[in-house]
Z-matrix of the N, CA and C atoms (Angstrom, degrees):
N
C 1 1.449
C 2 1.522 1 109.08
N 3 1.524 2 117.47 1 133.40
C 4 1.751 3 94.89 2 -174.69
C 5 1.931 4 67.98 3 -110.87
N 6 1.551 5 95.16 4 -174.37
C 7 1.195 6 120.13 5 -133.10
C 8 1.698 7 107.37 6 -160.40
N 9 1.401 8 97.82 7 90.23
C 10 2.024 9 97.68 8 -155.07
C 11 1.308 10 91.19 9 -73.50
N 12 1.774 11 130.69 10 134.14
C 13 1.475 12 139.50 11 -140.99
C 14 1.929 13 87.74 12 -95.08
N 15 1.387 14 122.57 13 -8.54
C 16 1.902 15 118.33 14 170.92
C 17 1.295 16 99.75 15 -90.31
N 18 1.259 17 136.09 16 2.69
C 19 1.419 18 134.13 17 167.91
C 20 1.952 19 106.72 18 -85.16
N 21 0.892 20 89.47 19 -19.26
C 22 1.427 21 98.67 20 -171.64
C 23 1.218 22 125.87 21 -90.19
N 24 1.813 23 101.96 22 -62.12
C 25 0.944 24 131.38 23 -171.93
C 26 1.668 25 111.44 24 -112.55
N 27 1.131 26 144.25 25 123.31
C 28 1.346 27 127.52 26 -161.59
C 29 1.736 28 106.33 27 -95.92
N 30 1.442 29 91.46 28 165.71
C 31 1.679 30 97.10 29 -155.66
C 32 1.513 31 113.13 30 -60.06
N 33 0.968 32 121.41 31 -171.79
C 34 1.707 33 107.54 32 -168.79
C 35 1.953 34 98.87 33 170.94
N 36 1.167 35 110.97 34 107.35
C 37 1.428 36 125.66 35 -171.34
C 38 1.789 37 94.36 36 -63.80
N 39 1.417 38 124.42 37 -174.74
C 40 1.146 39 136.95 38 -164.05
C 41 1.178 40 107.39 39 -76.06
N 42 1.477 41 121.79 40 -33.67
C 43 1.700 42 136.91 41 -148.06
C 44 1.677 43 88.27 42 -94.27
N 45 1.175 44 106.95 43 -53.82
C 46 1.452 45 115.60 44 -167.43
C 47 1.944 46 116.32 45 -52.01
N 48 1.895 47 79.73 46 -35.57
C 49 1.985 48 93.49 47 173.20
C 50 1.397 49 101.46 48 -84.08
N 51 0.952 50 134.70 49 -41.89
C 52 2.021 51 139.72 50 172.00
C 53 1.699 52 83.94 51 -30.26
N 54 1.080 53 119.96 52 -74.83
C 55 2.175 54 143.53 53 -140.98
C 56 1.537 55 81.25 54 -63.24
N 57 1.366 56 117.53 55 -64.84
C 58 1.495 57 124.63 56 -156.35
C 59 1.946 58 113.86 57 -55.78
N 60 1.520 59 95.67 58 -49.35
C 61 0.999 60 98.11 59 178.31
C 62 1.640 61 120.89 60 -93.95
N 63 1.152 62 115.72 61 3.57
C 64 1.607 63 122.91 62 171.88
C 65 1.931 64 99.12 63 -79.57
N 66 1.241 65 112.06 64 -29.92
C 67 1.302 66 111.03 65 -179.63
C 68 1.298 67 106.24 66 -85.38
N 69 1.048 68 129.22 67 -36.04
C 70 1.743 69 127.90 68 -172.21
C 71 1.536 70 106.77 69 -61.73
N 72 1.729 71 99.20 70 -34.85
C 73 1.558 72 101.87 71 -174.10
C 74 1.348 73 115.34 72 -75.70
N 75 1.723 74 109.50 73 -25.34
C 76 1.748 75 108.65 74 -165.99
C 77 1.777 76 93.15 75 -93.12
N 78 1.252 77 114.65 76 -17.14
C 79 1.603 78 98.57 77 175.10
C 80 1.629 79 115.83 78 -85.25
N 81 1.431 80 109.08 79 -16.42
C 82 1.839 81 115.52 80 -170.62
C 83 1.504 82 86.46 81 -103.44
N 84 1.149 83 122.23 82 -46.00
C 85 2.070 84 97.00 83 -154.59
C 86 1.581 85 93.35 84 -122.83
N 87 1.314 86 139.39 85 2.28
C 88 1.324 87 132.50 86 175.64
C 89 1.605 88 114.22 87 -117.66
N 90 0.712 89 117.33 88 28.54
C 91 2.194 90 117.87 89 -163.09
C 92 1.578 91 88.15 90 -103.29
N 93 1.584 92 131.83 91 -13.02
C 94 1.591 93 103.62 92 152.29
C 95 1.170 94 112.48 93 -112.58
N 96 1.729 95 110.85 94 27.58
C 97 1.948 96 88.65 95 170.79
C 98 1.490 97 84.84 96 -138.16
N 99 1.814 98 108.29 97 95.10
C 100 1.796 99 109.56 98 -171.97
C 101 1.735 100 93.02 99 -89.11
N 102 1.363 101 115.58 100 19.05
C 103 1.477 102 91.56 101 -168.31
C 104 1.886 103 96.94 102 -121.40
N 105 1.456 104 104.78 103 18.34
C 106 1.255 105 127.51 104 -160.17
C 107 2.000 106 106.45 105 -101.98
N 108 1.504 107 92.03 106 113.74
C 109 1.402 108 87.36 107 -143.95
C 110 1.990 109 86.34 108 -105.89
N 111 1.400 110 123.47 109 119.59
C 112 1.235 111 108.05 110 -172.95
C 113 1.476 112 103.25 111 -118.71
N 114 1.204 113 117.12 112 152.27
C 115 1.833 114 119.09 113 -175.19
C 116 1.607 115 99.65 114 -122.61
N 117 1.215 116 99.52 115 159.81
C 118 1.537 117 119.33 116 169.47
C 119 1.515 118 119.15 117 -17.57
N 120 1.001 119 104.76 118 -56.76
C 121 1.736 120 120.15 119 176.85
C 122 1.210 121 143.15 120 -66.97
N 123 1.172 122 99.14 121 -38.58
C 124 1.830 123 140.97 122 -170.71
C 125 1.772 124 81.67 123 -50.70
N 126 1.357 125 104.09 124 140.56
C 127 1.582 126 123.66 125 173.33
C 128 1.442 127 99.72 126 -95.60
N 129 1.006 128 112.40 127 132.63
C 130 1.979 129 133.90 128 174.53
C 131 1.473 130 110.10 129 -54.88
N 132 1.583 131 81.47 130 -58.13
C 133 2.088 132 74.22 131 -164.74
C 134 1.539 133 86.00 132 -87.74
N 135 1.429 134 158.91 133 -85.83
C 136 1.011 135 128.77 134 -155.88
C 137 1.621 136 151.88 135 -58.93
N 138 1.282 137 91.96 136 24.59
C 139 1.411 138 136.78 137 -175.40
C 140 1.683 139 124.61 138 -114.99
N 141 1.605 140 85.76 139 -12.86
C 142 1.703 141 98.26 140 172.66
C 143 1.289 142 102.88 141 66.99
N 144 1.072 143 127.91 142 23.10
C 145 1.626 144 122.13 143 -178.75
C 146 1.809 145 112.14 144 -90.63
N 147 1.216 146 110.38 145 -28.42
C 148 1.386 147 116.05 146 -170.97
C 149 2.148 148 84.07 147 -148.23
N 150 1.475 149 73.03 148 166.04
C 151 1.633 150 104.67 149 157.21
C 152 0.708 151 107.42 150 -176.42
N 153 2.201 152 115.80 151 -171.97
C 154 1.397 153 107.25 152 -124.60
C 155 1.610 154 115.62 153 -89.42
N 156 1.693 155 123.43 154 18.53
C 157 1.275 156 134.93 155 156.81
C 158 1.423 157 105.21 156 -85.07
N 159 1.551 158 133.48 157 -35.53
C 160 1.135 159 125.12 158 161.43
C 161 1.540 160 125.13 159 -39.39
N 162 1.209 161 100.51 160 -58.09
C 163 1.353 162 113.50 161 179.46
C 164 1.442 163 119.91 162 -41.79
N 165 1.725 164 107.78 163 -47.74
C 166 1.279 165 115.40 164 178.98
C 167 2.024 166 115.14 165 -68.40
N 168 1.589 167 98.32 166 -30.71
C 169 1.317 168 85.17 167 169.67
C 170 1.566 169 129.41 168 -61.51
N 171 1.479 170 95.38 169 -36.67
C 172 1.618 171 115.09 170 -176.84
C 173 1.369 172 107.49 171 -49.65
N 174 1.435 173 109.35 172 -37.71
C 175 1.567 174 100.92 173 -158.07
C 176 1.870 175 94.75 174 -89.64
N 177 1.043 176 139.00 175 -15.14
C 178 1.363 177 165.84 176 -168.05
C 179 1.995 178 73.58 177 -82.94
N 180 1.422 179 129.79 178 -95.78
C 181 1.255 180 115.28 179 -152.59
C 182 1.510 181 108.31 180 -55.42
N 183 1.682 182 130.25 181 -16.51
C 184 1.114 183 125.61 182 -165.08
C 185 1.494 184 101.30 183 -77.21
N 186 1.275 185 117.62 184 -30.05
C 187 1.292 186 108.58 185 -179.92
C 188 1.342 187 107.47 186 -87.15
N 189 1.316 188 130.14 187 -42.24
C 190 1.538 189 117.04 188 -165.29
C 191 1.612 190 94.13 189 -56.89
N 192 1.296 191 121.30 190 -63.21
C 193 1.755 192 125.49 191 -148.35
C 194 1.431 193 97.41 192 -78.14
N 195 1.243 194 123.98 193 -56.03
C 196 1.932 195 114.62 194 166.73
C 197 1.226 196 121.84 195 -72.63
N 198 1.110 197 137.87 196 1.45
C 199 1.011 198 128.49 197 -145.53
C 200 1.707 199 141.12 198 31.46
N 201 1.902 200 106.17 199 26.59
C 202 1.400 201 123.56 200 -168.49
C 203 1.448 202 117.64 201 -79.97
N 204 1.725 203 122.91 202 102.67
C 205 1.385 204 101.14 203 166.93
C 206 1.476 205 120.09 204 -62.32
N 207 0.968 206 97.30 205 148.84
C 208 1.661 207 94.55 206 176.69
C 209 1.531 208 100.95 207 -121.81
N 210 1.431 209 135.21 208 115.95
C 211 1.082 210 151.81 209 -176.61
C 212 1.613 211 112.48 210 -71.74
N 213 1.341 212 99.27 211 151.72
C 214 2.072 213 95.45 212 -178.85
C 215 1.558 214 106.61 213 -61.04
N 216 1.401 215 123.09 214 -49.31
C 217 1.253 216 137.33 215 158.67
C 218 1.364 217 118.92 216 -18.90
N 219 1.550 218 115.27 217 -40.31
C 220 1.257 219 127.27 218 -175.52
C 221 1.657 220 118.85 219 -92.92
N 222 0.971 221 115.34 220 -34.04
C 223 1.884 222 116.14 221 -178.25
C 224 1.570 223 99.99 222 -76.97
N 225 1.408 224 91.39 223 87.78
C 226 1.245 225 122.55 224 167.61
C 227 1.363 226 125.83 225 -131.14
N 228 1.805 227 122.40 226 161.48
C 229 1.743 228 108.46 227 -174.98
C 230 1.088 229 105.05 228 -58.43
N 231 1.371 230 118.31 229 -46.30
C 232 2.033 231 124.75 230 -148.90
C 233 1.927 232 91.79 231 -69.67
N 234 1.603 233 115.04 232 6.26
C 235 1.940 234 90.34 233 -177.00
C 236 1.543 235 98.79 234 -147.05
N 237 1.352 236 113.64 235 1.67
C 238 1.156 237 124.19 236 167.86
C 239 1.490 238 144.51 237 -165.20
N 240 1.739 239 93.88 238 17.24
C 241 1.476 240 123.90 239 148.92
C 242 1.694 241 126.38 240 -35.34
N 243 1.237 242 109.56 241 -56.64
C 244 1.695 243 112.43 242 168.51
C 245 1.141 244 109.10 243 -146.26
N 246 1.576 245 109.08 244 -176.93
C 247 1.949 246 109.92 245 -154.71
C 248 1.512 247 108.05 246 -82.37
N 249 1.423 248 120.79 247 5.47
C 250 1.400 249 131.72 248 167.00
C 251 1.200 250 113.51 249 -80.38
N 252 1.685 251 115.68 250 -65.74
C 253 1.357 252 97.42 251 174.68
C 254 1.669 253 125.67 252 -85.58
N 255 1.201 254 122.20 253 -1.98
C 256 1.635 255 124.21 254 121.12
C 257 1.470 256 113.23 255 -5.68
N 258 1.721 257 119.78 256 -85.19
C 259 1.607 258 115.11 257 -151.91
C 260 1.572 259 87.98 258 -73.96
N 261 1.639 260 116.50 259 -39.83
C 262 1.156 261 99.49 260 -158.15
C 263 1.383 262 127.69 261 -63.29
N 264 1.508 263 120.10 262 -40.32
C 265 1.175 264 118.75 263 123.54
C 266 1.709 265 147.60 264 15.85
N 267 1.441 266 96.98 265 -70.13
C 268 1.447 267 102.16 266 -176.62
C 269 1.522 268 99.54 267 -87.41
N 270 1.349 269 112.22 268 -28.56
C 271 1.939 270 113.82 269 178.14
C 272 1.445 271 102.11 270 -55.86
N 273 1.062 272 124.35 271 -46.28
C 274 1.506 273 132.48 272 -153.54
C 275 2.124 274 93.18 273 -67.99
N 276 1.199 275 109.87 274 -52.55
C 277 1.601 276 113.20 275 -130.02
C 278 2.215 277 79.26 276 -115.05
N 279 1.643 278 98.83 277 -7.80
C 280 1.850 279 80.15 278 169.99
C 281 1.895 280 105.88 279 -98.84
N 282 1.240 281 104.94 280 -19.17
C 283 1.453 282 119.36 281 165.39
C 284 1.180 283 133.78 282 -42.99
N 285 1.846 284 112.53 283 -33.09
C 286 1.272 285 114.34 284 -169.82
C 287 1.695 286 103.13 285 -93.69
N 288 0.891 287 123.11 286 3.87
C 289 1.403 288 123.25 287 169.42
C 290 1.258 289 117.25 288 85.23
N 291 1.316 290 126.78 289 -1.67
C 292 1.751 291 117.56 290 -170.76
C 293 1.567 292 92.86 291 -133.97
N 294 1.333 293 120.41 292 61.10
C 295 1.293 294 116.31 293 138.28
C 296 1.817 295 121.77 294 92.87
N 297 2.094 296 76.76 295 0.79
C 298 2.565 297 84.25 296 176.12
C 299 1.325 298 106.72 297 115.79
N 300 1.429 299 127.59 298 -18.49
C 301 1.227 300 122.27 299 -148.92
C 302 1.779 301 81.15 300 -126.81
N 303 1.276 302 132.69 301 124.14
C 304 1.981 303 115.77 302 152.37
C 305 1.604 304 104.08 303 -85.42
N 306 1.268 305 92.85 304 114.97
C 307 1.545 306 105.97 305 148.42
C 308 1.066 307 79.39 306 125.93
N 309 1.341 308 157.80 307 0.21
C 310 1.550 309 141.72 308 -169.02
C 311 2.127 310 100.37 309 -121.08
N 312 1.722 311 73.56 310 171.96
C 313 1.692 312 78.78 311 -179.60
C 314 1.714 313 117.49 312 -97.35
N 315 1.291 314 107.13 313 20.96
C 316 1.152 315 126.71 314 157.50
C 317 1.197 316 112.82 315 102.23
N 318 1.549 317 128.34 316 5.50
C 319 1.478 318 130.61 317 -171.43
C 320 1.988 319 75.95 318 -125.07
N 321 0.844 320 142.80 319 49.07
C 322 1.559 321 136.55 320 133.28
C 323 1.477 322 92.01 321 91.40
N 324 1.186 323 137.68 322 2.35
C 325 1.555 324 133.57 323 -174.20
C 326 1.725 325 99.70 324 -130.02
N 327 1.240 326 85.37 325 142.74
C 328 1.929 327 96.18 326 173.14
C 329 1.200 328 94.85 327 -90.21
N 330 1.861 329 104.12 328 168.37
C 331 0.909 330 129.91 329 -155.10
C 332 1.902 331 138.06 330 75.76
């Protein structure tokens, strides 16, 4: 059964995924540095904010709360380097309707 990820998860513009996931990050990887001020841009791992078990959580909340696969292909800087290209990211791949992935049936495999 695929499973269109706005059935699930309700729609949510770019800004709204920026907000969502700027909070997921300051409550999971920032709650001992409250004086730790991060912007749109700011790179994760060279920022000490995450590493590369972070990463794996990240992509773990991208799917539960967007419902975004995020492909091996994909954990890369240019889509999940900072919390910009983060939303932008999740805008792009919750948009296409089948589940995060274009061209797949939404569990990361075509067909």
């Amino acid at each position: 059964m695929i499973v269109n990820p706005t059935e699930t998860h309700p729609a949510m513009d770019e800004a709204a995924i920026l907000a969502r996931t700027r909070a997921y990050v300051n409550e999971t990887f920032l709650y001992m540095r409250p004086g730790l001020t991060l912007g749109d841009q700011d790179r994760l791992l060279q920022r000490g904010v995450i590493d590369s078990m972070g990463v794996m959580e990240l992509i773990a909340f991208l799917r539960s709360e967007f419902g975004v696969v995020v492909a091996d292909e994909d954990i890369t800087e240019s889509n999940l380097g900072t919390l910009a290209d983060i939303a932008r990211y999740v805008s792009a791949h919750r948009s296409n309707g089948n589940g995060g992935r274009p061209g797949t049936n939404g569990r990361g495999s075509r067909g």
